[in-house]
N, C-alpha and C positions, 0 to 999 in steps of 0.2 A: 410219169411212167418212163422207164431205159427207152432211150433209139436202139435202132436196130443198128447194129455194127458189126462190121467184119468181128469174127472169133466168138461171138456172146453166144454162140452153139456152133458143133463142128460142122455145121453144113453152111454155114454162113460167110463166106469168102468176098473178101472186095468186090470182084464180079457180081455175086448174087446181091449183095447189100446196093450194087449200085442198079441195076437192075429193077430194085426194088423201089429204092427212093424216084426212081424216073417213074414209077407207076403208082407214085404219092405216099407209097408205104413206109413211114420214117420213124413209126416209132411201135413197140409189142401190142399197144393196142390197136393199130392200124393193121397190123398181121392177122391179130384175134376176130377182128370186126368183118374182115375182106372176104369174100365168097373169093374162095381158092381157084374154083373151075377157073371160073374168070382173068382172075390173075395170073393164073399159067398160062392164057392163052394171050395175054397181053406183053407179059415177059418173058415167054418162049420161055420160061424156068419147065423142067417137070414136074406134073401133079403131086409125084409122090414124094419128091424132096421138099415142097412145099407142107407137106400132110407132117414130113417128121418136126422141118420146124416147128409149128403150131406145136406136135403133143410138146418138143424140148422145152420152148418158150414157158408153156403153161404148165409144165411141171417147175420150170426155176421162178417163177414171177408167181404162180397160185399158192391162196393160202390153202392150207387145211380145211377141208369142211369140219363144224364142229358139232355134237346135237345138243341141242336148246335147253336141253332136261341139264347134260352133262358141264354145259358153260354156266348154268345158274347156281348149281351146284359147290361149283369151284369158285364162284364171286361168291354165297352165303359162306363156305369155307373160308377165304381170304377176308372177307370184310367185317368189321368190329367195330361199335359203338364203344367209346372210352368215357363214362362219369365224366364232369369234372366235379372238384370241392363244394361247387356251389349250385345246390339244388335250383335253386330259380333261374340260372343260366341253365342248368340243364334241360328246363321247360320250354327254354326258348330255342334250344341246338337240338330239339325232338328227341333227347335222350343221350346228348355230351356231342365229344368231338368223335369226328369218323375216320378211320383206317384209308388210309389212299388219296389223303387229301393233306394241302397243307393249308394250319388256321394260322390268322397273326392276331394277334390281341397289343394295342397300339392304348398308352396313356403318358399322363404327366409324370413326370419323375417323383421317385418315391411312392405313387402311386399305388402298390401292390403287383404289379405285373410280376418280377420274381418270384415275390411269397405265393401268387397262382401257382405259378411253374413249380415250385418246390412243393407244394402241397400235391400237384398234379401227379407227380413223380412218387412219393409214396403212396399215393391212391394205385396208380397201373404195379406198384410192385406188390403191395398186398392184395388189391380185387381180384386183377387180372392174374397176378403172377407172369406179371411177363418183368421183363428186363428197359432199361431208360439210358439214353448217353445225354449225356448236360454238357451242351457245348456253352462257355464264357467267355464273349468275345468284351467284357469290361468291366470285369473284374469283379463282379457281382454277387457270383455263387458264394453262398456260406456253410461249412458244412454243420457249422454249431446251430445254423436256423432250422435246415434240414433233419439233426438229432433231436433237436426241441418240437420238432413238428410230429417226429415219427413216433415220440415218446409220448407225445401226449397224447396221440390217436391210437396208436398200439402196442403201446406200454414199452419197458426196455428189452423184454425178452425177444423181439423182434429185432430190434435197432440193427443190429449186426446184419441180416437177411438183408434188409433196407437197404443200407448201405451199401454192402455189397453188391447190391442188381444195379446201383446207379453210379453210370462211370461216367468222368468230368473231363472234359477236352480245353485245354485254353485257345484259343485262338483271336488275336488284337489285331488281324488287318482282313480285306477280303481273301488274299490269296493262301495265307494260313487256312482260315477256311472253310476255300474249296477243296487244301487238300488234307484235312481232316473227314470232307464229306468223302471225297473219293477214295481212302482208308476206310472207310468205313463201309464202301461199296465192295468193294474187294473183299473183304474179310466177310462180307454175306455170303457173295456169291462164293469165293473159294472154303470157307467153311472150314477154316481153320482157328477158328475162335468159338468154344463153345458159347460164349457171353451171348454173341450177335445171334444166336438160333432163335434165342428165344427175344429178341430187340421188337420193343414194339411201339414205343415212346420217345423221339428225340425232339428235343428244345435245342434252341437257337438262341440266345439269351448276349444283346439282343441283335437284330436285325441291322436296324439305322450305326450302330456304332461301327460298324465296317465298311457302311457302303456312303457314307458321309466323307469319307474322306477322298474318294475316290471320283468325287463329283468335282472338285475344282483344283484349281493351282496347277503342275501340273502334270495330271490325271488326263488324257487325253480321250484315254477310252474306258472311260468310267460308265457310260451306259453300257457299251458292249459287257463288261464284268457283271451290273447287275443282273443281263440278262441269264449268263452262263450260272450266274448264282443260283436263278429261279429254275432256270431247267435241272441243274441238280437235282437240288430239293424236290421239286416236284419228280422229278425220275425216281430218288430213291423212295417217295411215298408210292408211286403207284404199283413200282419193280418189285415192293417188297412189301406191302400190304402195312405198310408205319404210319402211325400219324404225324404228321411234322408241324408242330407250335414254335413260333416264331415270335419275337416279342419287338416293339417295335416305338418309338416315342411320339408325340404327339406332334406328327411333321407331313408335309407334304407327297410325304412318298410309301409305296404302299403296296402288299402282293394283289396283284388281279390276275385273271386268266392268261392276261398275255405277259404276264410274268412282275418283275417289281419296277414301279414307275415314277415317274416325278410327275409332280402335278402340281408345280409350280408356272 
């Protein structure tokens, strides 16, 4: 929580701030907590200057109340179960991947990891009808695998729609990127791209290929980067109700809660 400092409301002057901290009071919760009476008789402050800090404080520092009915409401609205391709994973992810979350799906090379993501990709643009950005951080995206896939699942009268809802970003180092993520934050929030309204699918394709390099030689602050990379992602999953698939090889390092890790 803010200390209490000179200026953080107009009644609050060097004088009264120090006044305050002489009678332990150092930080908005120490104000909040303090029986007033008392404290005015201890800092010679007056009661009533005391009374307006409090409402000031708790009007800049309190949240909203919210009601219970009206917040659950807006999480069923925001939150989405997405398929994937394969029924049996789907049995096991209680009905696919989820909106506000980011998944990594990690294997050997050559492995199918892409061809998921690609099939992924025209699953959310025909079920859902939503929109996909395919970031390619190694070179990987095809778009003739991606026609071959759409075609065969939805014939070619489609292909075009497909296509269309799925936009391709190159990005070959961490700091491309991050600021292909942070374009893409922007153009949500400022809503100047019809594309991003309806954005509800972005791949990472893949994960390790930009954060491998940034671990040695020298890279000095290569963990700090992965870090910033994870809060991204994870910001724009939760900021924006996206699923974020991340794809990743069969390595040491890995997204968790506390972001992406070496576990070497």
């Amino acid at each position: 929580m803010s200390a209490v400092r000179p200026n953080l409301c107009p009644q609050l002057s060097e004088d009264v701030v120090s006044k305050l901290r002489s009678a332990g009071v150092k930080t908005v919760v120490d104000l909040i907590k303090t029986d007033l009476e008392g404290l005015a008789l201890e800092t010679s402050l007056p009661y009533k200057d005391l009374v307006i800090i409090r409402r000031l404080l708790l009007a800049q520092f309190s949240t909203f109340p919210v009601n219970c009915s009206d917040f659950y409401q807006t999480t069923i609205a925001s939150s989405s179960i997405i398929p994937t391709p394969a029924e049996k994973l789907n049995e096991l992810l209680d009905g696919g991947l989820y909106t506000s979350e980011v998944t990594e799906i990690a294997g050997e090379i050559s492995s199918g990891k892409t061809q998921f993501c690609l099939s992924l990709c025209v699953s959310v643009v025909m079920k859902a009808r939503q929109n996909v950005v395919f970031i390619d951080t190694c070179g990987g995206f095809s778009a003739d695998r991606l026609t071959e896939i759409a075609e065969s699942l939805y014939g070619e009268e489609n292909l075009e729609h497909i296509l269309q809802s799925v936009k391709v970003i190159e990005a070959f180092d961490i700091f491309h990127l991050m600021t292909a993520l942070q374009t893409i934050k922007d153009k949500m929030v400022k809503k100047v791209d019809p594309f991003y309204d309806t954005l509800k699918l972005l791949v990472v394709d893949s994960i390790t290929a930009v954060i491998y390099p940034s671990l040695g030689g020298q890279q000095m602050d290569g963990h700090g980067l992965m870090v910033q990379l994870s809060l991204k992602l994870r910001h724009l999953a939760a900021d924006f109700s996206l699923c974020v698939l991340a794809t990743g090889g069969k390595t040491k390092i890995g997204i968790t809660e506390k972001g992406i890790e070496d576990w070497t």
